[in-house]
C-alpha positions as CSV (number, residue, x, y, z in Angstrom):
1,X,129.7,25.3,38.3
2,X,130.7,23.2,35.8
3,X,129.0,25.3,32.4
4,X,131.0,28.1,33.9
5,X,134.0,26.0,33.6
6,X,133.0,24.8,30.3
7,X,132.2,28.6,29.2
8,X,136.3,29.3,30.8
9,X,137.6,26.2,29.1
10,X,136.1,27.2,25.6
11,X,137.6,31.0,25.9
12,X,141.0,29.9,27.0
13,X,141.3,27.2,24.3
14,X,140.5,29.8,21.6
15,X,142.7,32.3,23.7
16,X,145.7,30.2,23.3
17,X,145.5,29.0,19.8
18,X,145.8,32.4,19.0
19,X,148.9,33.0,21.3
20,X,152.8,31.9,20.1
21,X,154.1,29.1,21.4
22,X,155.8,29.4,25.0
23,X,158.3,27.0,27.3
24,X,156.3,24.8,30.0
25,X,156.9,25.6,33.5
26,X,156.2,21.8,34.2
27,X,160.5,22.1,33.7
28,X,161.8,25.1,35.4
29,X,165.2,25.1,34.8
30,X,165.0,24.6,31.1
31,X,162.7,28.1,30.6
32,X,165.0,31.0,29.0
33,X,165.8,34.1,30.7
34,X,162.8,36.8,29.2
35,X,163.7,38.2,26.1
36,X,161.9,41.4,27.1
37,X,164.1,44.4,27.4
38,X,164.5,46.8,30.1
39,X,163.0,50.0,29.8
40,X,163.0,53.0,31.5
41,X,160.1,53.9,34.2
42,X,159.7,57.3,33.2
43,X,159.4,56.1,29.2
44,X,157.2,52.7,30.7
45,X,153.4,53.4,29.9
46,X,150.3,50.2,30.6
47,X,147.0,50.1,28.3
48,X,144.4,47.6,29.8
49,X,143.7,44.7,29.6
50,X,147.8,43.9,30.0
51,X,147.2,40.6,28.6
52,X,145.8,40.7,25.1
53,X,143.3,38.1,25.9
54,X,139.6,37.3,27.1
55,X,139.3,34.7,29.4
56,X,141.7,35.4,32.7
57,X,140.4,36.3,35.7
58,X,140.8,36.6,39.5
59,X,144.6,37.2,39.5
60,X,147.8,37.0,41.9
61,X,151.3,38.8,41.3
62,X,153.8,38.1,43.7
63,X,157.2,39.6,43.2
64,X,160.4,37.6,43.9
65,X,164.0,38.1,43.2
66,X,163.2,41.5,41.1
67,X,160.4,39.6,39.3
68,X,157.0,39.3,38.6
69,X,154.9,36.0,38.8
70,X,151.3,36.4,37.7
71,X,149.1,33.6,38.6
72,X,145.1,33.8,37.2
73,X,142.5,31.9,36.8
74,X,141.9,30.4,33.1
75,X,141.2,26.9,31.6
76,X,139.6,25.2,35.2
77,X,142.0,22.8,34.5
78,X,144.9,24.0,36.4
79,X,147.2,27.3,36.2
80,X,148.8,29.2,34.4
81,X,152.1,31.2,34.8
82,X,153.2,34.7,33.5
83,X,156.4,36.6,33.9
84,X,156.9,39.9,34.2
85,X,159.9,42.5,34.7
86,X,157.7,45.3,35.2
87,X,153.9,44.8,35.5
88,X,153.1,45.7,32.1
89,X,155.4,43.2,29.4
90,X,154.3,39.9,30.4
91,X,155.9,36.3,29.1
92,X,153.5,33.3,29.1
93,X,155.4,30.3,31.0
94,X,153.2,27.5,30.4
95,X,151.5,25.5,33.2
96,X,152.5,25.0,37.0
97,X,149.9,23.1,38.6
98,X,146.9,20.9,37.2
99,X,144.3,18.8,38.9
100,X,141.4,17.0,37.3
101,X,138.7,17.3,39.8
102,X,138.0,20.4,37.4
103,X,136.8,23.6,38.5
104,X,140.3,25.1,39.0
105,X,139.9,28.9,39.9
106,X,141.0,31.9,42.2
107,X,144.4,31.2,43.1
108,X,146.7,32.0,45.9
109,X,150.5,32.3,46.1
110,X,152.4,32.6,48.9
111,X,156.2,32.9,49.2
112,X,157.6,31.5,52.7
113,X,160.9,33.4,53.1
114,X,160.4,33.6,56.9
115,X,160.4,30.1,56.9
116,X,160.9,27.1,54.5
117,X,161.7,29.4,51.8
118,X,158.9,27.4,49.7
119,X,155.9,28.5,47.7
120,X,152.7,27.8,48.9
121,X,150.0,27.3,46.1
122,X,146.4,27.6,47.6
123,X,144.1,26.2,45.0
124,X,140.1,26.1,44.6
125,X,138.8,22.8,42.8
126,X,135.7,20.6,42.8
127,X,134.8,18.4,45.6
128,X,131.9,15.9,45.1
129,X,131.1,16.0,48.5
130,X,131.0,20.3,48.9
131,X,130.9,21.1,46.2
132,X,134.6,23.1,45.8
133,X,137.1,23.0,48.6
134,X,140.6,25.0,49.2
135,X,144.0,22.9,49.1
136,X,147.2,23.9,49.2
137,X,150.2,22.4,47.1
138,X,154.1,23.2,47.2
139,X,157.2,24.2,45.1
140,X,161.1,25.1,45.5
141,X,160.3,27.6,42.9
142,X,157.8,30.5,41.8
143,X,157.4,28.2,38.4
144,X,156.4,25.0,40.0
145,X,156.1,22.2,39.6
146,X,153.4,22.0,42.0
147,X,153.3,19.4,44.4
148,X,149.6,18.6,46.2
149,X,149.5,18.0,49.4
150,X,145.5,17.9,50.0
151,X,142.6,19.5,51.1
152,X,142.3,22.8,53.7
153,X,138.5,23.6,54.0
154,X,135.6,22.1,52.3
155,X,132.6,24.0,51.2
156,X,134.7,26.9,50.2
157,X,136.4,28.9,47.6
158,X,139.1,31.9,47.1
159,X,141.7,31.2,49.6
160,X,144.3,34.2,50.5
161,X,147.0,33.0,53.0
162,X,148.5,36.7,55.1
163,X,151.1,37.0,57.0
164,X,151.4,39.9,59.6
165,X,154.3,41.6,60.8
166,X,154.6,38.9,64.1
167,X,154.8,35.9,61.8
168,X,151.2,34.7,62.5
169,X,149.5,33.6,59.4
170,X,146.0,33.7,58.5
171,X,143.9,31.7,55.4
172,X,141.1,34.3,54.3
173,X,138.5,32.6,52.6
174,X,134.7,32.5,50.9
175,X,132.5,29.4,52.8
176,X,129.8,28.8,50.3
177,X,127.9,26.6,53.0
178,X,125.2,28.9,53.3
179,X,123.6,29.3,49.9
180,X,125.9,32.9,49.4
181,X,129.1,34.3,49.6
182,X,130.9,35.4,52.8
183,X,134.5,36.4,54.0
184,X,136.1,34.2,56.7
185,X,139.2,33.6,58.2
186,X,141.2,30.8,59.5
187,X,143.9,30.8,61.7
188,X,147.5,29.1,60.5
189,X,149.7,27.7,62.5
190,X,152.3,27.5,59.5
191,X,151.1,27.1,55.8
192,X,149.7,23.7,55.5
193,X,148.4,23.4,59.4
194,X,144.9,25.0,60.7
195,X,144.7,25.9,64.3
196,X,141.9,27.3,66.2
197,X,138.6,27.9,64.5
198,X,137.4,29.7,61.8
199,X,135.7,33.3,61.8
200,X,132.7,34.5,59.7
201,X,134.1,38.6,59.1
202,X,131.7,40.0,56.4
203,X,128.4,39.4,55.4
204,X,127.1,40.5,52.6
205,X,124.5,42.6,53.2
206,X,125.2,46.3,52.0
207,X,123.2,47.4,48.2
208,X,126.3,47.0,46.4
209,X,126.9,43.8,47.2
210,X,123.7,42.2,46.4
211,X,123.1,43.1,42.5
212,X,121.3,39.9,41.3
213,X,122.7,37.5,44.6
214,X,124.1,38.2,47.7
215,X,128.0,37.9,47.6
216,X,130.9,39.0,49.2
217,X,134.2,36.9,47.9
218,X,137.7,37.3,46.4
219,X,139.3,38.6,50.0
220,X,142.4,40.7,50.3
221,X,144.3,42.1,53.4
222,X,146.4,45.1,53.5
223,X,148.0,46.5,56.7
224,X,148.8,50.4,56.8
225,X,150.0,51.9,59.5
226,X,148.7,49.2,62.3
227,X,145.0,48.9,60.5
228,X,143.9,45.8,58.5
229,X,142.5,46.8,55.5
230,X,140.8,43.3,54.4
231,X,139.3,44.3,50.7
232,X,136.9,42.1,49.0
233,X,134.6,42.1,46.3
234,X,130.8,41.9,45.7
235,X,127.5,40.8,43.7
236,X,128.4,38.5,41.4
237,X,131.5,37.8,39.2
238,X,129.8,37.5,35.8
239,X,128.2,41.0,35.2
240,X,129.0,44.6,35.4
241,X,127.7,45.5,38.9
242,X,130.6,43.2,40.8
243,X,132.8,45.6,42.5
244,X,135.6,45.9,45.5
245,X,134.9,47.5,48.7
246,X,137.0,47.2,51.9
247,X,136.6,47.1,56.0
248,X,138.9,48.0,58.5
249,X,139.7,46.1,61.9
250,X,142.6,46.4,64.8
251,X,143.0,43.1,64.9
252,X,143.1,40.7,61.5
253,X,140.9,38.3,63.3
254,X,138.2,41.5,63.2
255,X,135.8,43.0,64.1
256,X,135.2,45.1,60.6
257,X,133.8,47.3,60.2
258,X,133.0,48.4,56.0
259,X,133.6,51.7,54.9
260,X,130.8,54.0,54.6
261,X,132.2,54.9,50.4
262,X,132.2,51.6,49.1
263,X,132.4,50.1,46.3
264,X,135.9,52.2,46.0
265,X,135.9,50.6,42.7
266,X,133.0,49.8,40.6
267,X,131.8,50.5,36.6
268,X,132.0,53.3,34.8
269,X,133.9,55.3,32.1
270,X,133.5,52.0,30.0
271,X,134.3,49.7,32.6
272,X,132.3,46.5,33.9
273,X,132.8,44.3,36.5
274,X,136.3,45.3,38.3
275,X,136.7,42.9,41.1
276,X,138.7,39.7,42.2
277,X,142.0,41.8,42.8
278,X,145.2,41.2,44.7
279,X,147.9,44.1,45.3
280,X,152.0,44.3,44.9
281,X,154.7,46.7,45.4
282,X,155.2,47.9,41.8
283,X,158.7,48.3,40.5
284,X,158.2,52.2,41.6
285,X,158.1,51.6,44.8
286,X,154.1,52.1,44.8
287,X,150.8,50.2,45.3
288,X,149.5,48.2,42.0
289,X,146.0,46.9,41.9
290,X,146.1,43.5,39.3
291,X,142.1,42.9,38.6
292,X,140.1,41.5,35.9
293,X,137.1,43.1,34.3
294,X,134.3,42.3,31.9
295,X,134.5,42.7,28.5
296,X,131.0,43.9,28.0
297,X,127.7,44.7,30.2
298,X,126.5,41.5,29.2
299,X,126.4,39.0,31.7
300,X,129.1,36.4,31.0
301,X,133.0,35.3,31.6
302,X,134.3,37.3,29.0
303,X,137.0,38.9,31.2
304,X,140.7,40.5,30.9
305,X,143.6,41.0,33.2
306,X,144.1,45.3,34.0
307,X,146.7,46.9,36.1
308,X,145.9,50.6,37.8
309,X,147.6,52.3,40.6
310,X,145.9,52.2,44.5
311,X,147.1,54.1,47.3
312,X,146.0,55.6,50.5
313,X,145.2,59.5,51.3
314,X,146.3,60.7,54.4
315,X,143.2,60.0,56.3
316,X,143.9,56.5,55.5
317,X,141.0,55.7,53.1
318,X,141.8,53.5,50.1
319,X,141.9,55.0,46.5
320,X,142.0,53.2,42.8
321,X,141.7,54.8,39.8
322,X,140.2,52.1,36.5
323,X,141.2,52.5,33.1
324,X,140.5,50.9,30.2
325,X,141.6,51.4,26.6
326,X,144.0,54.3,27.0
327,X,147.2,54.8,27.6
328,X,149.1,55.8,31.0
329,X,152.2,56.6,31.7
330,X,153.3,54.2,34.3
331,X,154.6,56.9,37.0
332,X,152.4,60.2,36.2
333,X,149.7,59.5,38.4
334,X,148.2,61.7,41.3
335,X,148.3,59.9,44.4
């Protein structure tokens, strides 16, 4: 855990001595509105990785009042904040949460508009005693600060807090208890508060998920048209095989079952490793994947940040398309 860390730590320092210098988020109200220009949709194209940077992983975009808050995983020692008008011209905004237990990965935003209007930082971090553990901390506002306000689950990493239709909230998460990696759930009575017990969903134990260790992490849910799509991804997060897969249920407490084509995205056409995603409504009204991939085939945390389009065919089956390198016209895409 903690040379993986040290590897991330190294990467990011180098990362951002070479990057201009930006406004901390630690003060909110004193960040300028983004310089960025608007630009048309039908001009707008991406090139991956959106970030010119290695070192950023396992991201989260939410969107909020017509913007784009991009939250991924970098130093271990807390997180980091980008801005974004569009999905593709992103402003670095400095820091919004730290903690110095170390280890700081994979996190989780969620914006409480149904309730407290808060947002709801769901953090992994070392834990002497578990080894990592989920917690959650609060803000009035997308840029922090970040207030703590403890520990959710021990023994567990990759936190992603849904909310379904009827208000009920669930915590999706990866208990590392049993010497691998497996999708759970835990019911939420409101963001901070567990009720009921926990639920084992997926268990990794299809080929694609078991390249060099057996691991299924990084969850997602999607609901389309009254199913639960909860994605994931699998093998490990350092080489090229890791991948994202999905499984279907009625209910987002389960049963799911996997779908017989995964991965639905995996390597190939010079890319390694796609996995750890989270999805957003992009500023065209369509599905946007935000994922990280590896750099090389060589085993390592030498990852980027990419964007590429994800949408559903009519029999309801999940579709991605990965690019890397070239450039894409943000809204001529077959779908």
């Amino acid at each position: 855990m903690r040379l993986r860390c040290t590897i991330l730590l190294l990467i990011g320092l180098v990362s951002l001595l070479a990057m201009p210098a930006v406004v901390s988020a630690e003060s909110p109200t004193s960040a300028p509105a983004s310089v960025i220009p608007p630009v048309n949709l039908q001009e707008l194209t991406y090139r991956n990785p959106i970030i010119d940077r290695i070192g950023p992983a396992d991201p989260h975009v939410i969107r909020y009042q017509g913007r784009y808050y991009l939250y991924p995983t970098l130093d271990c020692r807390g997180y980091e904040v980008f801005v974004s008008d569009d999905l593709v011209r992103w402003e670095h905004k400095g820091k919004c949460f730290r903690d110095k237990r170390g280890g700081v990965w994979a996190p989780d935003m969620f914006h409480n508009p149904r309730g407290d209007g808060k947002f709801y930082l769901y953090y992994t971090v070392d834990d002497a005693q578990s080894g990592k553990l989920i917690g959650v901390a609060v803000a009035d506002s997308p840029l922090g600060k970040f207030i703590d306000k403890g520990p959710l689950i021990k023994g567990a990493i990759d936190a992603h807090l849904f909310q379904d239709d009827d208000g009920k909230m669930y915590l999706y998460h990866v208990p590392t208890s049993a010497g691998y990696n497996r999708i759970a759930v835990q019911p939420m009575a409101d963001p901070l508060t567990k009720t009921g017990e926990p639920k084992t969903l997926i268990e990794p134990t299809d080929a694609w998920e078991r390249h060099g260790a057996p691991i299924a992490e990084g969850p997602w849910m999607l609901k389309h048209k009254g199913l639960y799509y909860l994605m994931y991804s699998g093998s490990p997060a350092d080489g090229p095989h890791y991948a994202i897969g999905y499984a279907t249920a009625k209910s987002p407490m389960g049963p799911f079952t996997k779908y017989p084509g995964n991965p639905i995205a995996q390597q190939g056409n010079g890319v390694f490793g796609p996995g750890h995603h989270c999805v957003v409504t992009g500023p065209d009204g369509k599905l946007w994947m935000v994922y990280h991939q590896q750099s090389t085939a060589q085993r390592g945390w030498n990852r980027f940040l990419a964007i590429d389009p994800l949408w559903f065919d009519d029999e309801g089956v999940i579709h991605v398309k990965l690019t890397r390198g070239t450039t894409e016209r943000f809204t001529a895409r077959d779908r």
